[in-house]
N, C-alpha and C positions, 0 to 999 in steps of 0.2 A: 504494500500500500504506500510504502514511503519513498518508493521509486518513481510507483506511477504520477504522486505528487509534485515528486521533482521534475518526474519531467513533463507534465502540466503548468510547471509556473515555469519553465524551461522555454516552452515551445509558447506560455502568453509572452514571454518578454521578447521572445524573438522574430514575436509576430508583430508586437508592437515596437520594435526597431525597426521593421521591414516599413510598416506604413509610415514611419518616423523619416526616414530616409526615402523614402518611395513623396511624401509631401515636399522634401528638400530641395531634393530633384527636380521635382514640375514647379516648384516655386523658381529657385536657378534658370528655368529654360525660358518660365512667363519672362521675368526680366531683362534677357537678351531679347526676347521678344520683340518688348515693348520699347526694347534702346535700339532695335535695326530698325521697328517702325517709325520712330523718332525721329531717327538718322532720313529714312527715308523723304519724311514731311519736310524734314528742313532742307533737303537737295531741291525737294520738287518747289519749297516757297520761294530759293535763291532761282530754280531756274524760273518761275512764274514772273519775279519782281526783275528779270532779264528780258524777259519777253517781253513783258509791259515797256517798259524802257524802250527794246527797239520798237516797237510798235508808236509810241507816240514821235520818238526818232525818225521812224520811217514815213509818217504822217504828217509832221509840219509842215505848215507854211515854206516858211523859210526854207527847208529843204528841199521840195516839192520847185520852188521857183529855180533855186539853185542848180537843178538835176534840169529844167523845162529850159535854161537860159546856158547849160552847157552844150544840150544835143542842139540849141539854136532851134527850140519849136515853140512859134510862136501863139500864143492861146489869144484871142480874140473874143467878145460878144456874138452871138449868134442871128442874123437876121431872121427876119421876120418870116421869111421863106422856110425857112430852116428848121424854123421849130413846129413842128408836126403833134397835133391833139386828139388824144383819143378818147370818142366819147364810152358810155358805155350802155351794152344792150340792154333793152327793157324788156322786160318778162311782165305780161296782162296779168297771170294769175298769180304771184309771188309780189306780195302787199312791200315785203321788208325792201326789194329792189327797186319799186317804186318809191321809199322814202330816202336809198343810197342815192339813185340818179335826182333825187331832187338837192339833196345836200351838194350833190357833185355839180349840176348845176349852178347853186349860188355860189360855188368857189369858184367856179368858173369865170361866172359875172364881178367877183371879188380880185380874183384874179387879173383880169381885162382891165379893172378900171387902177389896178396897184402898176399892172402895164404900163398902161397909158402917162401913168405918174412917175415911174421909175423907169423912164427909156431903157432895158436891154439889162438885167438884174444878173442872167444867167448866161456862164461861159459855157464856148465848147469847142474844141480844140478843130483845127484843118485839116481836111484832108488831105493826103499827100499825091 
């Protein structure tokens, strides 16, 4: 009886070293884990706040003129010819289309008369 005792409290302590170290373990592994995902998020913010950067870089003004004034192309207003309007279809049985083509209309007429006020608002490059 004094054996099987012992090795009853034998095999709980070495069971509960098992789970002891078996806990240590996956706790050890979360950690790398969570320092490669880490590592990860801070690559991808350095490369996002890089991107952002060229992107407004690649977007300016200034730029945009500088790159237009080296190849020597010249951007002009666009004549009256030129600029081409499309209206849009009306559908009889579709209520919602009839209320876009009447909006579309008054910007239309908003439009015309900001024209008429602001000779030539909008560029567009030459054909070659």
């Amino acid at each position: 009886m004094k054996i099987f005792k012992a090795f009853m409290l034998i095999f709980v302590f070495t069971l509960i070293g098992l789970v002891y170290v078996h806990q240590q373990i996956e706790l050890v592994k979360l950690s790398y884990a969570i320092e490669s995902g880490q590592k990860r998020v801070s690559v991808l913010l350095d490369q996002h706040e890089k991107l952002v950067y060229n992107l407004d870089n690649l977007t300016a003004p200034r730029r945009m003129e500088g790159v237009l004034i080296a190849k020597n192309i010249k951007v002009e207003y666009p004549h009256k010819e030129q600029v081409i309007k499309v209206a849009m279809a009306r559908k009889a049985h579709d209520k919602r289309s009839s209320i876009v083509l009447a909006r579309a209309r008054k910007k239309g007429v908003i439009d015309n008369l900001l024209e008429f006020a602001f000779v030539g608002q909008e560029a567009q490059a030459k054909e070659r």
